[in-house]
C-alpha positions in Angstrom: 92.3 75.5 137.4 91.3 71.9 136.8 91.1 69.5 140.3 92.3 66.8 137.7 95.8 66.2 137.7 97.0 64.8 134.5 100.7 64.5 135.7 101.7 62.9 139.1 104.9 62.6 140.6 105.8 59.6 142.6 108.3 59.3 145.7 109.5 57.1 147.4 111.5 57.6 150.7 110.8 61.6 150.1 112.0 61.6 146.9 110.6 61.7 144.1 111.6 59.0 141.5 108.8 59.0 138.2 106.2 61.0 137.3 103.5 59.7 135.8 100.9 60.7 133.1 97.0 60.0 132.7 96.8 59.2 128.9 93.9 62.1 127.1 92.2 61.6 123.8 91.6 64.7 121.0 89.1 64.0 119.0 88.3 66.1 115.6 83.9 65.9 116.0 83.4 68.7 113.5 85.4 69.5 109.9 87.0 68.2 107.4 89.2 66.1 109.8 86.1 64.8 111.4 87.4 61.5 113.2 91.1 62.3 113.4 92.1 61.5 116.9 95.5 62.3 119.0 96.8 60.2 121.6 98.0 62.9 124.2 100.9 60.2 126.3 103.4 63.1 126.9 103.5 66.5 128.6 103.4 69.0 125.9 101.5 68.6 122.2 100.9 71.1 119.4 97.9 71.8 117.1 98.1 73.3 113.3 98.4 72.8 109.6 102.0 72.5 109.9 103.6 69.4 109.5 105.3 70.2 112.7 102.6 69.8 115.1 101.4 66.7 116.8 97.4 66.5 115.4 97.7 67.9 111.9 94.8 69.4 110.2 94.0 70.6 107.1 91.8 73.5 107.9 92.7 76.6 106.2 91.8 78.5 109.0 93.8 77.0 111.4 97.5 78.5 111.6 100.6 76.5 111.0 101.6 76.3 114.8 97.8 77.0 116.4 97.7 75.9 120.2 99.1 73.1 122.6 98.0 71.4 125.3 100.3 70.9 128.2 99.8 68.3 131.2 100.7 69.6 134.6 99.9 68.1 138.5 97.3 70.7 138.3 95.7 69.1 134.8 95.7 69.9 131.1 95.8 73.7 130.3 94.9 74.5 126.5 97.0 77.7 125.2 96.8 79.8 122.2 100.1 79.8 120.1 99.3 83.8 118.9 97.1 82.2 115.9 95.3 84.1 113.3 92.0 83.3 113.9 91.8 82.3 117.7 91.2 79.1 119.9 87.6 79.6 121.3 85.9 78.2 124.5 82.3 78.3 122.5 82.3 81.9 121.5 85.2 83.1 124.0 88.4 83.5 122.3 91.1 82.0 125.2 94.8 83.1 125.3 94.5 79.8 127.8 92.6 78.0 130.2 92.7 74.5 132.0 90.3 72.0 130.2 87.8 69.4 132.2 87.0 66.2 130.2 84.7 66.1 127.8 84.9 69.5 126.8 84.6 70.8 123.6 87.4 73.6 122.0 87.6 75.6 118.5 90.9 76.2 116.4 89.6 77.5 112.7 86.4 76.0 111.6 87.1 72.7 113.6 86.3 71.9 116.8 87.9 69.5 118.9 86.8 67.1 122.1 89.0 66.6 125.3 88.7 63.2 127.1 90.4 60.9 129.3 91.8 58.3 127.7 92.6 54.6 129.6 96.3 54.3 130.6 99.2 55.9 132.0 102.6 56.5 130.9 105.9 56.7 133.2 108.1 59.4 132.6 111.7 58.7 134.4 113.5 60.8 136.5 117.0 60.3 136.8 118.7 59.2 140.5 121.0 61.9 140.4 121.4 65.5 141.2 123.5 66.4 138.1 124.8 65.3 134.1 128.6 66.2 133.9 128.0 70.2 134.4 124.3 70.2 134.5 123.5 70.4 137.9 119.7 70.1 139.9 117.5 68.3 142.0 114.4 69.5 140.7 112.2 67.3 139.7 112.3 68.9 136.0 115.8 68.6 135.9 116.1 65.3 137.0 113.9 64.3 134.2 115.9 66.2 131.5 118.7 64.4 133.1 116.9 60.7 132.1 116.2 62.1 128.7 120.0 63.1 128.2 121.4 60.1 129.6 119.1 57.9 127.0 120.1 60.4 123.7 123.2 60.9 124.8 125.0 57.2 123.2 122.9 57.7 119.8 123.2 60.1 117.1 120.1 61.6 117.4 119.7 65.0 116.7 118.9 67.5 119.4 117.1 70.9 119.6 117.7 72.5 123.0 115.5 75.6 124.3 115.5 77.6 126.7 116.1 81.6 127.9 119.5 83.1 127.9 121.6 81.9 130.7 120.0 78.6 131.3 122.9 76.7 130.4 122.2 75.4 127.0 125.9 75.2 125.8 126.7 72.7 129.1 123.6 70.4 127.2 125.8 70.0 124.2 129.1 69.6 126.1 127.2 67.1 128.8 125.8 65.0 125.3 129.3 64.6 123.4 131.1 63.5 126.6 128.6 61.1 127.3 128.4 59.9 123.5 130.9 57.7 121.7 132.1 60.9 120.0 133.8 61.8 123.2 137.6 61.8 122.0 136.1 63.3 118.8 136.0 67.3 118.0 133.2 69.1 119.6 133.3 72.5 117.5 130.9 74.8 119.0 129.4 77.4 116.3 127.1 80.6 118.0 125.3 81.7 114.6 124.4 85.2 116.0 128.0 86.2 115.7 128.9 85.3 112.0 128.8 88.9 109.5 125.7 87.2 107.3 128.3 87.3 104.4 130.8 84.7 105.8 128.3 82.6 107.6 128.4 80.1 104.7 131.9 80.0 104.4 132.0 79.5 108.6 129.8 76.6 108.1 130.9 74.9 105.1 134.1 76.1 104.2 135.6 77.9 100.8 138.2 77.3 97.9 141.0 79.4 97.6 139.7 82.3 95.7 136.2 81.9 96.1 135.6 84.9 96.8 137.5 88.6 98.4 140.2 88.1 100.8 139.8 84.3 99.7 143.7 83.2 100.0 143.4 79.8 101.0 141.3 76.9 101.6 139.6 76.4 104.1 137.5 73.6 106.3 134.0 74.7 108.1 132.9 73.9 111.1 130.8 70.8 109.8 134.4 69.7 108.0 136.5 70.2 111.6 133.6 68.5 113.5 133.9 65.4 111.1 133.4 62.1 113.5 132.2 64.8 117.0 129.5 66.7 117.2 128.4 70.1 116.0 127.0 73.0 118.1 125.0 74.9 116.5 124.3 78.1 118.8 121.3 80.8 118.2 120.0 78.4 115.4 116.8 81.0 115.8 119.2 83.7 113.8 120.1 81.6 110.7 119.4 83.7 107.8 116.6 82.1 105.3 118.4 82.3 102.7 121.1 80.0 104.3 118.7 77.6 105.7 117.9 75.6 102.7 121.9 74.8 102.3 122.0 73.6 106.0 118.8 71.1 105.7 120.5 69.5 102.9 123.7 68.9 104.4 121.4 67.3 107.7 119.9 65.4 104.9 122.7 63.9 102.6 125.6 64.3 105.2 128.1 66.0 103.0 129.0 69.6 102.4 130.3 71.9 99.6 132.6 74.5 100.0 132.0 77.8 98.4 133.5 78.2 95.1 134.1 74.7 94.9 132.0 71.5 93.6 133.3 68.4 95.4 130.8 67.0 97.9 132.8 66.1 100.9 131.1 63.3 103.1 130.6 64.2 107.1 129.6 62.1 109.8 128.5 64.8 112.5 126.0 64.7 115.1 123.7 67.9 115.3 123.2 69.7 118.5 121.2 73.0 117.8 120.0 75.7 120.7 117.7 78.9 120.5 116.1 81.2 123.0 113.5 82.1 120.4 110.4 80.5 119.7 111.2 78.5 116.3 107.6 77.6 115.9 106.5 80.7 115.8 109.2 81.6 113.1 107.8 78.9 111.4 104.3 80.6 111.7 106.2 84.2 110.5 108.1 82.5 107.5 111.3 83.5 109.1 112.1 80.1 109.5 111.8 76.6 107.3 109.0 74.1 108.5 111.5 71.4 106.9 114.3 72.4 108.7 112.1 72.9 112.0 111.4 69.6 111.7 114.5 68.0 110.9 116.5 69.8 114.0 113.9 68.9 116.4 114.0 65.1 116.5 114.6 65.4 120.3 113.4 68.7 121.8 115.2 69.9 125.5 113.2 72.2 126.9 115.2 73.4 129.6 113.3 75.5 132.7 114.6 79.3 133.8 116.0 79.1 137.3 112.7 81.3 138.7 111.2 78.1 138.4 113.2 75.7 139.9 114.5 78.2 143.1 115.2 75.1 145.0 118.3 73.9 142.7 120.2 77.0 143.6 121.3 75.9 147.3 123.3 73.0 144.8 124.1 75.4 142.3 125.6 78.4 144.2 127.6 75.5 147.0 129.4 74.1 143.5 130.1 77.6 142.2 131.8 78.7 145.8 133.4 74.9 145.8 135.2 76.3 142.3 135.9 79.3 142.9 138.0 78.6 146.0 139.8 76.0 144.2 140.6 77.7 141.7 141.3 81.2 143.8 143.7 79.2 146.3 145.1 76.6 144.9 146.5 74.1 147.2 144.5 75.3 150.4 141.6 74.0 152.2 139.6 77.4 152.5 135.7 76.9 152.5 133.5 79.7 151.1 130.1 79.6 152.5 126.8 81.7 152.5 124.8 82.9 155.3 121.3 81.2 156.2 119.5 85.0 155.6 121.5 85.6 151.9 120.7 81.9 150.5 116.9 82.5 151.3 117.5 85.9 149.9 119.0 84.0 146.2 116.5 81.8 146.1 113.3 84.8 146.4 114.9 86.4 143.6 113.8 86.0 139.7 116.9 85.8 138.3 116.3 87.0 134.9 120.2 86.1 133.5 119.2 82.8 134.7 122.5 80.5 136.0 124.7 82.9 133.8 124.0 85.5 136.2 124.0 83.2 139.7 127.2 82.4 138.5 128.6 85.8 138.2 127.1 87.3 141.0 128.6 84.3 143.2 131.7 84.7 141.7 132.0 88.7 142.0 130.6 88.5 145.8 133.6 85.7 146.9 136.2 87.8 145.1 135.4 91.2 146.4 134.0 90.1 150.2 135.3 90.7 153.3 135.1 86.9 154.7 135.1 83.1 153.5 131.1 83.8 154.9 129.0 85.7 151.9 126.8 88.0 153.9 123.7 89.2 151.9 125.2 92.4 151.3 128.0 90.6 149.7 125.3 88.4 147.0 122.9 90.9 146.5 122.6 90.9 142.8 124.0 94.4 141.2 120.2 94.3 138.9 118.4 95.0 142.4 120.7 97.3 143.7 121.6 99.8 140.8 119.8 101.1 138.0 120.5 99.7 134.5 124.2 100.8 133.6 124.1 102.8 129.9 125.6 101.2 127.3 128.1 103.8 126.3 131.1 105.3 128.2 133.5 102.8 129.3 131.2 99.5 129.5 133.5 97.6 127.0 136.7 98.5 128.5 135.3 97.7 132.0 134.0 94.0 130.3 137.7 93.5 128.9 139.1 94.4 133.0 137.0 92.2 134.1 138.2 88.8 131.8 134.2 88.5 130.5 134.2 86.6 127.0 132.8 88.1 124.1 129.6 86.3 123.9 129.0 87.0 127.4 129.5 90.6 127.6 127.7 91.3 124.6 124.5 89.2 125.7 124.8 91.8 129.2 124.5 94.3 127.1 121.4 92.8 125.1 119.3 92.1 128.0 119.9 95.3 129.7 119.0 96.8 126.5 116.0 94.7 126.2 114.7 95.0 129.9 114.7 98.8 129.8 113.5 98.7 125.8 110.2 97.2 127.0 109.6 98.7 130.4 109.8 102.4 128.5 107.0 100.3 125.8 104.9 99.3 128.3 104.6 102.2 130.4 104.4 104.0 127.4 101.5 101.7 126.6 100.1 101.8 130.1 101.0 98.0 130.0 98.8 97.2 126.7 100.3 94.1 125.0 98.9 94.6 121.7 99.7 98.1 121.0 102.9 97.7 122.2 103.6 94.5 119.7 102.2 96.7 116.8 104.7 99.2 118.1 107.7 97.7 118.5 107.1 95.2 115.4 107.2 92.2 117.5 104.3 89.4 117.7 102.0 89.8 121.0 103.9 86.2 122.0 107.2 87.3 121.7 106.7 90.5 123.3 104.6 88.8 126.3 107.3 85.9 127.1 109.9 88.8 126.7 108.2 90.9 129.4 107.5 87.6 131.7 111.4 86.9 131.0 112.6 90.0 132.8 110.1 90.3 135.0 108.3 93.6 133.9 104.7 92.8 134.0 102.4 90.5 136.5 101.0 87.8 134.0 
């Protein structure tokens, strides 16, 4: 770890009100590049051919999404993006490591110096502890907060990222009501539930007979969001084929309806979320560099609760504050947690991320004995019972239980997934690689899966 810290963050009173960034340098000393320099005045930047990335090179041996550099209050930390040929140390190849200044890296055939660089940039936190439903006094939330509050009035486009459960539906809800849009349509769209032959027809609408089953005319989503915004869930799971039809319509702001061959003018703002890595698609070919680029003009990266465990005092007080509202109506009952069971929330990883604080707080005050939830009452069902199996009775209990669709089916997904890669592992005696090669998954995807859910040490 470096003693350098590249990022600080600044109180005042005890609390903490900027963070500020030491300015680095990348220099290209050796390829065809040789001179090219990158500015490094914000906390995360990407290296690669593609025209996504922040330095740009032309090296064939470099991959399209290679490595980034992030700056944390422990310094820089250089980390490999799962590229073809490797990021190097020398002759180490790295998966990561914190960088010192003046050191010298590999990506391809070109290497690369690190140096400070004069200068520092402020990055603003926001003064409060929430934006409309977001809510969190972490210092990372507080500066997604800033960021939203700034995007929020224009029509910028927005990319939102971020694990399953961290709340990335409230981001697009929290930027159209704070946008001039606000009395305008806000037509939320999750792409990972369309059958991939009406997804077209869900996006931009059809002609009466267009095609099967065809009857009438119908708008899409881009059509009934015309003047609001457009939330565009799972982006990640787009087909390819599609995605060349949805760039254009970001481009020319119009759509054409299948079977039909009027262009119909939208005005629209974009919101678009995933929990997969898009760069990395990019990388694959499973997803358009164009259309990459194009989605991400602002990029919300927002952090799984594990690591900001001192939001969930705040969280899990507004969740009871709800719930009793709503559960007695018209009374001035309190629902509180004991000292022993908050401390007991906060330890735990929380791999459903606010999704799953929610519902645990919400099953605990409906089934406990007291307006006080004891730590029996909160314990999370994940640490107390072994995964439930899929079949017998799991959908009928989900329909009992009021949970939407989206939100039982994504239970079922990541117990799925949790016990899909523990099994792997093991099976694997916790060998990354073979596992990837197994399962058909890149060693990235399978490693940030694993970290999600808690299954192996990193």
């Amino acid at each position: 770890m470096s003693d350098n810290p590249a990022l600080t963050t600044i109180f005042v009173d005890k609390k903490a009100t900027k963070r500020r960034l030491k300015k680095s340098k990348l220099e290209v000393i050796d390829s065809s590049d040789k001179g090219k320099e990158l500015v490094m005045d914000r906390e995360r930047v990407t290296i690669g051919r593609s025209l996504i990335c922040d330095l740009v090179l032309q090296d064939k041996a470099v991959s399209g999404t290679h490595c980034e550099l992030i700056a944390t209050e422990q310094g820089v930390i250089l980390k490999d993006l799962e590229s073809t040929n490797g990021t190097r140390m020398g002759e180490v190849r790295i998966r990561e490591v914190w960088l010192k200044p003046g050191c010298v890296f590999s990506v391809g055939k070109t290497q690369i110096k690190f140096e400070p660089e004069k200068g520092t940039v402020d990055i603003d936190l926001s003064k409060e502890d929430r934006y409309f439903d977001l809510v969190g006094k972490s210092v990372r939330m507080r500066e997604i907060f800033a960021v939203l509050q700034k995007v929020a009035p224009t029509d910028l486009t927005v990319l939102v990222r971020g694990e399953t459960g961290t709340g990335k539906e409230l981001v697009s809800r929290a930027l159209h009501r704070g946008s001039p849009r606000v009395k305008q349509p806000l037509v939320i769209q999750d792409c990972s539930a369309i059958p991939k032959d009406l997804i077209e027809s869900t996006l931009f609408g059809h002609e009466r007979g267009a095609f099967t089953g065809a009857v009438d005319r119908k708008q899409g989503c881009f059509e009934q969001a015309d003047g609001g915004t457009i939330f565009l869930d799972e982006i990640g799971e787009l087909d390819i084929t599609l995605q060349p039809k949805l760039l254009r319509v970001l481009e020319n702001r119009e759509v054409k309806r299948v079977g039909g061959d009027k262009r119909i003018p939208i005005d629209v703002r974009v919101v678009a979320a995933t929990n997969r890595d898009l760069r990395q698609m990019v990388n694959d070919g499973t997803f358009r560099e164009d259309l990459y680029y194009r989605l991400s003009v602002v990029q919300i990266e927002l952090p799984p609760l594990r690591e900001r465990p001192e939001d969930i005092t705040l969280m899990v007080d507004g969740f009871l504050k709800d719930f009793a509202s709503r559960r007695y109506p018209g009374e001035s009952r309190e629902l509180t947690v004991t000292k022993d069971a908050m401390a007991r929330l906060r330890a735990y990883p929380w791999p459903g991320n606010v999704r799953e604080l929610k519902n645990t707080i919400e099953r605990a005050a409906s089934l406990a004995d007291s307006d006080e939830l004891t730590q029996s009452d909160l314990l999370p069902a994940s640490q107390k019972t072994p995964p439930v199996t899929v079949p017998g009775g799991s959908a009928e209990q989900f329909v009992e239980d009021g949970v939407p669709f989206k939100e039982a089916k994504q239970r079922v997904l990541d117990t799925f997934e949790a016990a899909y890669l523990k099994v792997l592992l093991d099976k694997h005696a916790g060998n990354i690689t073979r596992s990837a090669q197994e399962a058909g998954l890149t060693r990235y995807h399978l490693r940030e899966l694993a970290k999600r859910y808690g299954i192996r040490e990193q």
